[in-house]
GUMAR-866055 format. One record per atom (N, C-alpha, C, CB): x, y, z; residue in one letter. Coordinates in steps of 0.1 Angstrom, whole numbers, plus 2048, in hexadecimal, padded with zeros to 3 digits. Each point is the difference from the previous one (the first is absolute). Glycine has a CB too. Example, Ala and Ser with C-alpha at 12.3 -4.5 7.8 and 13.67 -1.06 7.14 Angstrom:
residues 2
8847C784Ea 7F780C800a 80980C800a 7ED7F480Ca 80F8177EDs 80980B800s 7F880B808s 80C7FA7EAs 
This chain:
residues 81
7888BD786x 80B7F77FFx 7FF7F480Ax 80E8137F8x 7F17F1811x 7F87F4810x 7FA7F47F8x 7F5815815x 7FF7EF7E2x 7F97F67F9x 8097F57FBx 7F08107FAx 81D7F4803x 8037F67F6x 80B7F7803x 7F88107F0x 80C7F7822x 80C7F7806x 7F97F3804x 80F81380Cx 7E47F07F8x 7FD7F3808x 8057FD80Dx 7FE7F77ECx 7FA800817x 8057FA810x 8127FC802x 7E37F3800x 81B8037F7x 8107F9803x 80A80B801x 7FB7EA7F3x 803823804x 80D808802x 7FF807810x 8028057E3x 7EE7FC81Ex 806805810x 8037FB807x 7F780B801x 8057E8800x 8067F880Ax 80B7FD7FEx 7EF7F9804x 8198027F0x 810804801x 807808806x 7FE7FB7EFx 7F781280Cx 807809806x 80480380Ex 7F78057F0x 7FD7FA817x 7FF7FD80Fx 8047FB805x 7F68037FFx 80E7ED7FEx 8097F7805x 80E8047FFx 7F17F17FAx 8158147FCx 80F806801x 7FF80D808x 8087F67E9x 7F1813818x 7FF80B807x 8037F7812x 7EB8127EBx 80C7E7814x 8057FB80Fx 80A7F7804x 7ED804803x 8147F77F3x 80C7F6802x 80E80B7FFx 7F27E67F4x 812821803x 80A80B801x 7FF80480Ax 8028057EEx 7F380181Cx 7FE80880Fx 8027F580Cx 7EE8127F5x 80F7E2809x 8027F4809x 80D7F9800x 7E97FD7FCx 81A8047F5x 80D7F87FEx 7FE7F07FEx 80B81180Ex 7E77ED7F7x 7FB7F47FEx 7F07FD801x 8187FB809x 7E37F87EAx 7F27FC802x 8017F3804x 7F580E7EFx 7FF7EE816x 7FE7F0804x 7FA7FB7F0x 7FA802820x 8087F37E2x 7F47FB7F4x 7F2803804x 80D7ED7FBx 7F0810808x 7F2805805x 7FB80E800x 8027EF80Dx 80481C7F3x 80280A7FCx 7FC8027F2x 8107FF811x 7F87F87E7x 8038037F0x 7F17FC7FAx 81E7FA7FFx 7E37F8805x 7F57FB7F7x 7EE805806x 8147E87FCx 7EE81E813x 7F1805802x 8028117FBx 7F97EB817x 80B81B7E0x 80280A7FBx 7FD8007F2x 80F803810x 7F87F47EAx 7F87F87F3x 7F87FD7FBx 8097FD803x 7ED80E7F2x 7F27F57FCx 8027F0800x 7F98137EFx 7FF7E5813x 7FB7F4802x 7FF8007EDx 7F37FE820x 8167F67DAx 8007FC7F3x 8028077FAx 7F67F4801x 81081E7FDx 8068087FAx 80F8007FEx 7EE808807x 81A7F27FDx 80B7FA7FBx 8037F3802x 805812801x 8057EE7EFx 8057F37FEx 8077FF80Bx 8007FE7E9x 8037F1813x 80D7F6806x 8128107FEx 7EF7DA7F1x 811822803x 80E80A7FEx 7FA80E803x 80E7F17E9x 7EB817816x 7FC80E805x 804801810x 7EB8017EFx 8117F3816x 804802811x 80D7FE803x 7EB7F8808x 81C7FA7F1x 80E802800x 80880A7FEx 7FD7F17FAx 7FB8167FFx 80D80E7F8x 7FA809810x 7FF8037D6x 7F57FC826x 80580A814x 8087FD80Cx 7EC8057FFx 80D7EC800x 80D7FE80Bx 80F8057FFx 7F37ED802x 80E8127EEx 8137FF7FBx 800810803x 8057EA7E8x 7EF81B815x 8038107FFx 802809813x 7EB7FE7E2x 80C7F9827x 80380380Cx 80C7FE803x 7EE7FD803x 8197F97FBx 8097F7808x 80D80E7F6x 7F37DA807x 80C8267F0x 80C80D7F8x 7FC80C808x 8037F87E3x 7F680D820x 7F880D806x 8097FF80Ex 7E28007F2x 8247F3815x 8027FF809x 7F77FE80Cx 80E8097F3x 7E67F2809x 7F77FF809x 7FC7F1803x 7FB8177F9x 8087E2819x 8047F6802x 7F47F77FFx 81280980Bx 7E77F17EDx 7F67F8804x 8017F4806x 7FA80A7F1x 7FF7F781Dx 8007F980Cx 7F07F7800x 81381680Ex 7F07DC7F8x 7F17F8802x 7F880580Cx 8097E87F7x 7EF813811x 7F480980Ax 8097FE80Ax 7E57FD7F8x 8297FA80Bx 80A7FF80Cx 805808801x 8037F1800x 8028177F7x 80C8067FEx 80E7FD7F7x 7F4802813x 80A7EF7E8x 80C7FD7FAx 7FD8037F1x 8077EE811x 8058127EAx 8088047F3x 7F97F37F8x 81B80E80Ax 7DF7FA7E7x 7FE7F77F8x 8018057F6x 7F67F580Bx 8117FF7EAx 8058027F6x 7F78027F9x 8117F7802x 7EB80F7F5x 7F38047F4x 8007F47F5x 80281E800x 8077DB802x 8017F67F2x 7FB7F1801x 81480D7FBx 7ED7F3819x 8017F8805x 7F67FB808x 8128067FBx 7ED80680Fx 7F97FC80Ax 7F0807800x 8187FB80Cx 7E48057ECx 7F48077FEx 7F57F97F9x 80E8137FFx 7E87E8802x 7F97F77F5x 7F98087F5x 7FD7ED812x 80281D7EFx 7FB80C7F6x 8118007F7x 7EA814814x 8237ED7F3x 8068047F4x 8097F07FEx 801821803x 7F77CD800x 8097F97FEx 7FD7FE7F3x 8057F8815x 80C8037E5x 8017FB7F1x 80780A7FAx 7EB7F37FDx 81781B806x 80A8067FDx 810803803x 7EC8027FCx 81C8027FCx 80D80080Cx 80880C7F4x 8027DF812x 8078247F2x 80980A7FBx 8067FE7F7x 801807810x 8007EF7EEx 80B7F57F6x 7FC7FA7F1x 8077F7819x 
C-alpha cells in the first residue's frame, strides 16, 4: 500500500503531524518538505487552507503571522472569497 501513497502524502502527513505538535510551521518549513514541482499552485493553497483550519499558525523565518492568501508567494492569487 506504501507504493501507492507516494511522497506528497507523507509529507502532508508529516507536516501536520508537526505542525498539530508545534501548533505552528514557518514557511520554510512547508515548502522544504515538499517535493520540488509535485504540487500545484491550488494543491499548496488547499494546505495552507488545510493548516491554518487544523489550527496550525503559519509563521515567516521572524516569527510573524502570515496570512496563506496573502503573504506567501507560493500561495499568492488565492484568497477565501
Amino acid at each position: 500500500m506504501d507504493d501507492q501513497l507516494g511522497p506528497i502524502y507523507f509529507a502532508r502527513k508529516a507536516l501536520f503531524a508537526k505542525g498539530v505538535r508545534q501548533r505552528r510551521l514557518t514557511i520554510q518549513e512547508i515548502e522544504a518538505a515538499l517535493p520540488k514541482g509535485a504540487v500545484t499552485a491550488a494543491e499548496k493553497w488547499l494546505l495552507y487552507y488545510s493548516l491554518r483550519a487544523a489550527q496550525v499558525e503559519i509563521i515567516d523565518e521572524r516569527g510573524g503571522a502570515v496570512d496563506p492568501g496573502l503573504g506567501s508567494e507560493s500561495t499568492r492569487g488565492f484568497s477565501d472569497g
